[in-house]
C-alpha positions as CSV (number, residue, x, y, z in Angstrom):
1,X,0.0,0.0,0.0
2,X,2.6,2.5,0.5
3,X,6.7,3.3,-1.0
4,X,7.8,4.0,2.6
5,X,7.6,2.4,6.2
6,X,5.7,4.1,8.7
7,X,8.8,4.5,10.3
8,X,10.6,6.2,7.3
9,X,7.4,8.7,7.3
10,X,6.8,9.9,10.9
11,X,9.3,10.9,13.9
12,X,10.5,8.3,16.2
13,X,9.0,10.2,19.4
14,X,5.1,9.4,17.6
15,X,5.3,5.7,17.8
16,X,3.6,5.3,20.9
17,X,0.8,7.5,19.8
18,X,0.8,5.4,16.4
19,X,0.5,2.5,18.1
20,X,-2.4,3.8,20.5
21,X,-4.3,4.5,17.8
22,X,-3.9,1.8,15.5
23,X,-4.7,-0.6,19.0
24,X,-8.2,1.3,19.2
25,X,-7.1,2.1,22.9
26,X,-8.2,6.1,22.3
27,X,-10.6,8.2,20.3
28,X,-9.0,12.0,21.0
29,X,-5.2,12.4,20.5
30,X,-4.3,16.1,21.5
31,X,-0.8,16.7,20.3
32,X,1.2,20.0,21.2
33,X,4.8,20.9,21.2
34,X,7.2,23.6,19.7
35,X,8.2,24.7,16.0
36,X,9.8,21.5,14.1
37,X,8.1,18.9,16.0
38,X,6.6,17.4,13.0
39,X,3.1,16.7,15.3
40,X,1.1,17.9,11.7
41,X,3.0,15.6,9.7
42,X,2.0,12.8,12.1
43,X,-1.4,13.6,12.6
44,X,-1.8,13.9,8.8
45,X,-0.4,10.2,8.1
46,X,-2.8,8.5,10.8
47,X,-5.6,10.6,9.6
48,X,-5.2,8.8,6.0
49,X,-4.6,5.4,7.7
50,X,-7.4,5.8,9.6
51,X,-9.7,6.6,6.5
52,X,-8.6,3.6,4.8
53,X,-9.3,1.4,8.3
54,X,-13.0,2.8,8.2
55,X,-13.9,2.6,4.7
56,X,-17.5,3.7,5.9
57,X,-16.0,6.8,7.3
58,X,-15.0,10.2,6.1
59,X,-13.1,12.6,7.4
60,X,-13.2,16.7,8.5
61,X,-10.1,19.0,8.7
62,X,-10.7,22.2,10.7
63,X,-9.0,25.5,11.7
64,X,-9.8,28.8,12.6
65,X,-10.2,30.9,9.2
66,X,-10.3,29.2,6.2
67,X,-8.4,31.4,4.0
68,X,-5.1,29.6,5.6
69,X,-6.4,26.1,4.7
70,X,-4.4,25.7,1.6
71,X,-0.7,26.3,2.2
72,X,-0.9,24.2,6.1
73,X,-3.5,21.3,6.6
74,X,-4.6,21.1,2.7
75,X,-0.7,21.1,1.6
76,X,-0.4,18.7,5.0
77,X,-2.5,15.5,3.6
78,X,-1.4,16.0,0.1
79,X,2.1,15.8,1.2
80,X,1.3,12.4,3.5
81,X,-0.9,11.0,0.6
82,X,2.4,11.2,-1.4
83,X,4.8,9.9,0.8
84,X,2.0,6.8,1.5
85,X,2.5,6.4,-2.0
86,X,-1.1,6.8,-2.7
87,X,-1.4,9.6,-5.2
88,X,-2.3,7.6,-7.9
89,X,-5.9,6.4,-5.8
90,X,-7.1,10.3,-4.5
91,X,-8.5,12.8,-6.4
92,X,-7.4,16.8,-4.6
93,X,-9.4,19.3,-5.8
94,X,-9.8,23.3,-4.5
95,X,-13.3,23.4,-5.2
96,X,-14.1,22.3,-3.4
97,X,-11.5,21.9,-1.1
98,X,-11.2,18.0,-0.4
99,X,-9.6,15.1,-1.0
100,X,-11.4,11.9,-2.3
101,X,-10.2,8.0,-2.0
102,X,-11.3,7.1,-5.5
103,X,-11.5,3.3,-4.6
104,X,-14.1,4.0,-1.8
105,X,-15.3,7.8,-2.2
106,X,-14.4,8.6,0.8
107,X,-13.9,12.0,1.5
108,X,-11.3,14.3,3.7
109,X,-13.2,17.9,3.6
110,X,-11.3,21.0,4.9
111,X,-13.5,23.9,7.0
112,X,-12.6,27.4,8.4
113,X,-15.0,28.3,11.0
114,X,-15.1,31.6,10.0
115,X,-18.1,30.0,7.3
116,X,-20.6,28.3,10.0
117,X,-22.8,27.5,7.4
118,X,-20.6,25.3,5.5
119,X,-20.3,22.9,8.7
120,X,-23.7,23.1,8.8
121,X,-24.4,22.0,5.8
122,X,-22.0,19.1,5.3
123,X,-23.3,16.0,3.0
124,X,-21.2,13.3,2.7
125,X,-22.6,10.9,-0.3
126,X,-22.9,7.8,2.2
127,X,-22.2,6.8,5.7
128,X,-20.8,9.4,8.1
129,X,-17.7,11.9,9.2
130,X,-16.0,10.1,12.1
131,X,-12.3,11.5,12.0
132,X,-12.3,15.2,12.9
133,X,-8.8,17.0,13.5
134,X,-8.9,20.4,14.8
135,X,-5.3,22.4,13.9
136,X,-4.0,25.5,15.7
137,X,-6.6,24.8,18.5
138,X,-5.2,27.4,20.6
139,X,-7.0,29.6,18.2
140,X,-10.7,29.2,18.5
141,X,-13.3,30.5,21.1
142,X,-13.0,28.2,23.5
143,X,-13.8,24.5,24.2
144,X,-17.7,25.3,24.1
145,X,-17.2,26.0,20.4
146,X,-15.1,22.9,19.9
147,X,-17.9,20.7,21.3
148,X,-20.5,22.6,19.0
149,X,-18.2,21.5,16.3
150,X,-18.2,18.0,17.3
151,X,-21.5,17.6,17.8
152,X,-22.2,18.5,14.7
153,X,-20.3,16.9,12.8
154,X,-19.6,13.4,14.6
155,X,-23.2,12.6,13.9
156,X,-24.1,8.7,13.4
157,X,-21.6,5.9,12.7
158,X,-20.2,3.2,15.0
159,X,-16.8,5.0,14.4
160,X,-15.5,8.5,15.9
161,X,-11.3,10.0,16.6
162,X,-10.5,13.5,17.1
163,X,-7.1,15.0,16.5
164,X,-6.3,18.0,18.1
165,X,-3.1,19.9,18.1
166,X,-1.0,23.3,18.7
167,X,1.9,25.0,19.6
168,X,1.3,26.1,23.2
169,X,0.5,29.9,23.6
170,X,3.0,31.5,26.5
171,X,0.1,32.0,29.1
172,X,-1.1,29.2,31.2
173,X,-4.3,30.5,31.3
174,X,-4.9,29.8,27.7
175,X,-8.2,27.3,27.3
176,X,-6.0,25.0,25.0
177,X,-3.2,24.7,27.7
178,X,-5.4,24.5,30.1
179,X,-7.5,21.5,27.8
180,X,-4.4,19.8,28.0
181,X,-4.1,19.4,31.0
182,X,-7.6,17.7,31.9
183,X,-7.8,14.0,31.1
184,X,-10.4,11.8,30.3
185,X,-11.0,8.3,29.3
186,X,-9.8,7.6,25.8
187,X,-7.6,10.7,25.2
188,X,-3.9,10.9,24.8
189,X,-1.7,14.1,25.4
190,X,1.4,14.0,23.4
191,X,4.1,16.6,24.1
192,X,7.0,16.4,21.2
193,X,10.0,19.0,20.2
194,X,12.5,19.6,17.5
195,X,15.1,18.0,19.4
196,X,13.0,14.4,18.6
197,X,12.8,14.8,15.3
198,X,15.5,13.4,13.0
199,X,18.0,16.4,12.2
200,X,18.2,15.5,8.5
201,X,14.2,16.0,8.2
202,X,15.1,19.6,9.6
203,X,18.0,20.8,8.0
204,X,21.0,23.1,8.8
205,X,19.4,26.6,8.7
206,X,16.4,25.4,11.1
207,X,19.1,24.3,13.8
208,X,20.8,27.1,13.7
209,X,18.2,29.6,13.7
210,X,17.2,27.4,17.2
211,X,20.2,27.8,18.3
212,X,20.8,31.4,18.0
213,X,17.3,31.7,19.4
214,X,18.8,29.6,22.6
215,X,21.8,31.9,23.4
216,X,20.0,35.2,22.7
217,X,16.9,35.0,24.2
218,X,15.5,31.7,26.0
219,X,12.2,32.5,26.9
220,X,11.6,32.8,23.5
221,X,13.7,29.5,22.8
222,X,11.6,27.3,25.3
223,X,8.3,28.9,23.9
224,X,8.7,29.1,20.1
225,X,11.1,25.8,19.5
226,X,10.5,24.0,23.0
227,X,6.2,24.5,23.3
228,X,6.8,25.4,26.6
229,X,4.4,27.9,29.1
230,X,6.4,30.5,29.3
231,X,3.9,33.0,31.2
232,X,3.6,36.1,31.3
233,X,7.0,37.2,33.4
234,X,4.1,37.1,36.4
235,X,4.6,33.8,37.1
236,X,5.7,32.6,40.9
237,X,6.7,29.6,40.1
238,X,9.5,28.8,36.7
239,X,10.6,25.3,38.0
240,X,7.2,23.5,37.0
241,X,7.4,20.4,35.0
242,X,3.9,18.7,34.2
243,X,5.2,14.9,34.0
244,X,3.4,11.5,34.1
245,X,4.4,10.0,37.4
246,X,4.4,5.9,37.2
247,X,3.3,3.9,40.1
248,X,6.5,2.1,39.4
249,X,8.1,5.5,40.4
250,X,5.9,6.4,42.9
251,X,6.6,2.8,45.0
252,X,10.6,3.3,44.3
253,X,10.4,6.9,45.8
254,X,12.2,6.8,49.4
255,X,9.9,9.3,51.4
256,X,6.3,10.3,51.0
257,X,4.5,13.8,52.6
258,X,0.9,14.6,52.9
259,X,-0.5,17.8,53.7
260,X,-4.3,18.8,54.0
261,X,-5.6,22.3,53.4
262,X,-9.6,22.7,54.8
263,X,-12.3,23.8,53.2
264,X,-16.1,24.1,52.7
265,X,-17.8,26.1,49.9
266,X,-16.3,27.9,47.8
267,X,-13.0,26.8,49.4
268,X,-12.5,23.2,48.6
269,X,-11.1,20.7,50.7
270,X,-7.3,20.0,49.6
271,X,-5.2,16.9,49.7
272,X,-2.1,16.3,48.3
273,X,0.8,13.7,48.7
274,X,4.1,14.4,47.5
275,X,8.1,13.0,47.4
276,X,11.5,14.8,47.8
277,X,14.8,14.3,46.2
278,X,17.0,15.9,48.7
279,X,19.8,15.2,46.2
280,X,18.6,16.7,43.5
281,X,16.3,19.1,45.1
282,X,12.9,18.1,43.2
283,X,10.0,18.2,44.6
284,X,6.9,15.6,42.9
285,X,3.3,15.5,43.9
286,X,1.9,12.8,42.3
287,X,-1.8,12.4,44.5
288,X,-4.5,14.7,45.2
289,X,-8.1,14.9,46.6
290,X,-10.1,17.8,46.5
291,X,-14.2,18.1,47.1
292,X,-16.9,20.3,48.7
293,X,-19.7,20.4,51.1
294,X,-17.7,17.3,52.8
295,X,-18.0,16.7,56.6
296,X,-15.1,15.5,58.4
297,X,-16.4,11.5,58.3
298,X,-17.1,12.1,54.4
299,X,-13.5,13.8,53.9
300,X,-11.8,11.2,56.3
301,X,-13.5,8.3,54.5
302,X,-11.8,9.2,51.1
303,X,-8.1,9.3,52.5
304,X,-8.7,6.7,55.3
305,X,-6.0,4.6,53.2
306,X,-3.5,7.4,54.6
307,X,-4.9,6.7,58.6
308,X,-1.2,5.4,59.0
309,X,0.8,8.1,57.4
310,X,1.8,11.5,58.7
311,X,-0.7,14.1,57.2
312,X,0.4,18.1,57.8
313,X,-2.8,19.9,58.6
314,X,-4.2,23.7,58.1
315,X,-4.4,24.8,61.6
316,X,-6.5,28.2,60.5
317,X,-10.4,28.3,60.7
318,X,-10.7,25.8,62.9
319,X,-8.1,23.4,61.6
320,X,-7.8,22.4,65.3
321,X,-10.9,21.2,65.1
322,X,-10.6,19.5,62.3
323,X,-7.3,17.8,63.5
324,X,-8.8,17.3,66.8
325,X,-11.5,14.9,65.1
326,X,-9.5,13.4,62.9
327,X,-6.8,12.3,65.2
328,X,-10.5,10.7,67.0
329,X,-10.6,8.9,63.6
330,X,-7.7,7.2,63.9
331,X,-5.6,9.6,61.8
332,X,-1.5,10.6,62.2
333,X,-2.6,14.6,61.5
334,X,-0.9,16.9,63.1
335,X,-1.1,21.4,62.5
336,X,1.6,23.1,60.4
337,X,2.9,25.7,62.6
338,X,1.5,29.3,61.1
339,X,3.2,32.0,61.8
340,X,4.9,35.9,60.5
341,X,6.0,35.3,57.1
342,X,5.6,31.0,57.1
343,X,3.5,31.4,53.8
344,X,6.6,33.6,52.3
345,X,9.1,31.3,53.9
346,X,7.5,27.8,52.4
347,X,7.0,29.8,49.0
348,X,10.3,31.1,48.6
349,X,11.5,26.8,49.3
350,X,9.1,25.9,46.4
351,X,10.8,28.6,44.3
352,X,14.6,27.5,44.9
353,X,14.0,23.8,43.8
354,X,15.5,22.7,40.7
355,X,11.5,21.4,39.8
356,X,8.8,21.0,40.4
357,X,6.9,18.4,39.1
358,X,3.7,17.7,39.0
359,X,1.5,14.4,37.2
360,X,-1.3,16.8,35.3
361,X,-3.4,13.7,35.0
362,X,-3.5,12.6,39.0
363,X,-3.4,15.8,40.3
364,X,-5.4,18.2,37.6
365,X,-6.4,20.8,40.6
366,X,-3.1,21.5,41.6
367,X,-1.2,21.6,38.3
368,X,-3.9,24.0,37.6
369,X,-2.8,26.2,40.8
370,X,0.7,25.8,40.2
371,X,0.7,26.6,36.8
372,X,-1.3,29.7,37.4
373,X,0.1,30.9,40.8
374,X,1.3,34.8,39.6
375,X,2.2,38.1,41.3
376,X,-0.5,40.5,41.3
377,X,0.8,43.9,39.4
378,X,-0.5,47.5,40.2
379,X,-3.2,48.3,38.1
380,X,-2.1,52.0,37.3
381,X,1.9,51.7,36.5
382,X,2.0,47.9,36.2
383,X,4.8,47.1,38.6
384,X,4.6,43.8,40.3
385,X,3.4,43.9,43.6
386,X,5.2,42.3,46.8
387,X,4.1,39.7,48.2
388,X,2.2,36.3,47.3
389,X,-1.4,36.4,46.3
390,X,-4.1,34.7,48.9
391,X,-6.4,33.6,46.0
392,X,-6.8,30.2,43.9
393,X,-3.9,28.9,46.3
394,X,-5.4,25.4,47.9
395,X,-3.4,22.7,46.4
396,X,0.1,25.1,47.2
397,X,-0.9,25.4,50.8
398,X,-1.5,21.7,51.4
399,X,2.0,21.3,49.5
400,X,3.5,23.9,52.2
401,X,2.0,22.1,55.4
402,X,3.3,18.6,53.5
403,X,6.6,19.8,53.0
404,X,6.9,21.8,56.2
405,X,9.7,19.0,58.1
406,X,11.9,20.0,55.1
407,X,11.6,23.3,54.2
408,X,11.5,24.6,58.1
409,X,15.3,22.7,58.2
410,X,16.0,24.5,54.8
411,X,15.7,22.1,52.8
412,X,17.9,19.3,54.1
């Protein structure tokens, strides 16, 4: 079926992905990373292999404005249709803008939203769209538009996969960063660079443009080439690293902390558990619980599998309380010692580790915190202001009261 190996045709750091997809293990593969990463010319290969696995199917290729289809995801699958080998069996026409199997009739159909009425008014000559892949998604409204999207058009069919990919915009706040971060059954986040893909594929003046880029100014390095979240300069915390955590890491991990931050409504209740490399001064927090409305019994029943461990407690609003009845429950809590200038003191040890990293898919909540955490700035003359906000800051308290026996010995 094709002149080149899959392997000849897509980056070495995809093959995991490749094989997710081809195993049927996932139906939504979101795929971000920097400049050079070759994520479009992956996603445009399995969106063709996928066609021909579903020859009931057809397919939808999305962005934002459709006067850029043409010279990226149009110029995207015809490129991947050639290096399958499979010219010879489509038929790529402009108008309209799609790409038929000829063997089948399937179609791949290319869309700006900026038209509404074409989505709405999609046929397909027989059986249904059930591959979707929205590019740049960083670039439209918000994930209430990509759900009218996909309602609309993943419409009937036993069949359905979503691609979904972008080069991460500096801010954390962004809806697409933050949409990466939030799992879900069936979906995959895929991080990739330029420094996985083979050189060759690349070329001299690409790698050296990076690498001038590098020495002269790295934020913009680790944004534009690396797809990292940058921030705004506001940011508390530069050390973060959003990293899958294995159980197999988690059991091999010498010492464990807990720490418990209370709550009610809108305040939630905040539990995290965390390990310390004292050697190499990284922090990871790899569990979390967090809730609402939850009495004492309800909370304690949900981390009663920690009765044995140490837990570091909120004493404030009535943590003593709190402690009070869950030490009556059997628990190992004891208060975090509050005091002038503890918050700064347990903020500044967060700041000086070499990282901080944090399992986006256990611990959504705080990755969400951390990653937003920034200085507040005066309104009129835009200096940053001292001092740490006291706002969306749950899951970093409970780290502070977890990691209070290290960072009150400075860090070991």
């Amino acid at each position: 079926m094709t002149s080149k190996r899959i392997s000849e045709i897509i980056s070495p750091v995809f093959v995991d992905s490749h094989r997710a997809i081809k195993s049927g293990d996932i139906n939504e593969l979101v795929e971000k990373g920097g400049r050079g990463s070759t994520k479009s010319s992956f996603i445009s290969v399995e969106l063709i292999l996928l066609l021909l696995k579903n020859p009931n199917c057809h397919a939808a290729v999305l962005r934002k404005v459709g006067n850029t289809l043409r010279n990226s995801v149009y110029a995207q699958v015809t490129w991947a249709i050639a290096e399958l080998g499979l010219s010879h069996l489509f038929r790529c026409t402009m108008h309209p803008m799609e790409c038929v199997y000829q063997p089948t009739g399937q179609k791949i159909m290319f869309f700006g939203l900026d038209d509404p009425g074409k989505l709405k008014s999609i046929k397909v000559p027989f059986g249904y769209i059930g591959i979707g892949w929205f590019e740049e998604l960083d670039q439209y409204d918000g994930p209430e538009q990509i759900r009218n999207v996909e309602q609309s058009i993943f419409r009937g069919g036993p069949y359905s996969f979503c691609f979904k990919s972008f080069n991460p915009p500096a801010m954390s706040r962004n809806w697409a960063n933050q949409y990466a971060l939030e799992s879900k059954p069936g979906k995959l986040i895929h991080h990739s660079t330029y420094l996985t893909t083979p050189p060759e594929w690349l070329g001299e003046r690409f790698l050296a443009d990076a690498d001038h880029l590098k020495h002269t100014n790295e934020t913009a390095y680790r944004h534009e080439y690396l797809g990292e979240v940058v921030g705004s300069g506001n940011a508390v915390f530069d050390n973060l690293r959003m990293e899958a955590i294995s159980d197999k890491s988690i059991k091999a991990m010498d010492y464990h902390y807990f720490g418990q931050d209370w709550g009610w409504y809108p305040d939630p209740n905040q539990f995290v558990g965390c390990s310390y490399d004292s050697n190499r001064k990284i922090l990871y927090i790899y569990e979390e619980y967090r809730g609402n409305r939850q009495s004492n019994a309800e909370w304690a029943e949900k981390i009663k599998h920690h009765m044995d461990d140490l837990i570091m407690a909120d004493p404030g609003s009535g943590g003593d309380r709190n402690v009070a009845d869950f030490k009556a429950f059997g628990f190992r809590m004891r208060e975090a010692k509050k005091g002038p200038g503890s918050v700064a003191y347990g903020i500044r040890w967060l700041q000086s580790l070499s990282a901080i990293v944090i399992d986006p898919e256990r611990c959504p909540a705080t990755a969400k915190e951390f990653s937003e955490y920034e200085y507040e700035r005066d309104p009129k003359t835009g200096e940053v202001l001292e001092g740490y906000p006291d706002a969306a800051n749950h899951s970093i308290d409970a780290v502070r009261y977890a990691m209070e026996p290290i960072w009150k010995r400075r860090g070991r």
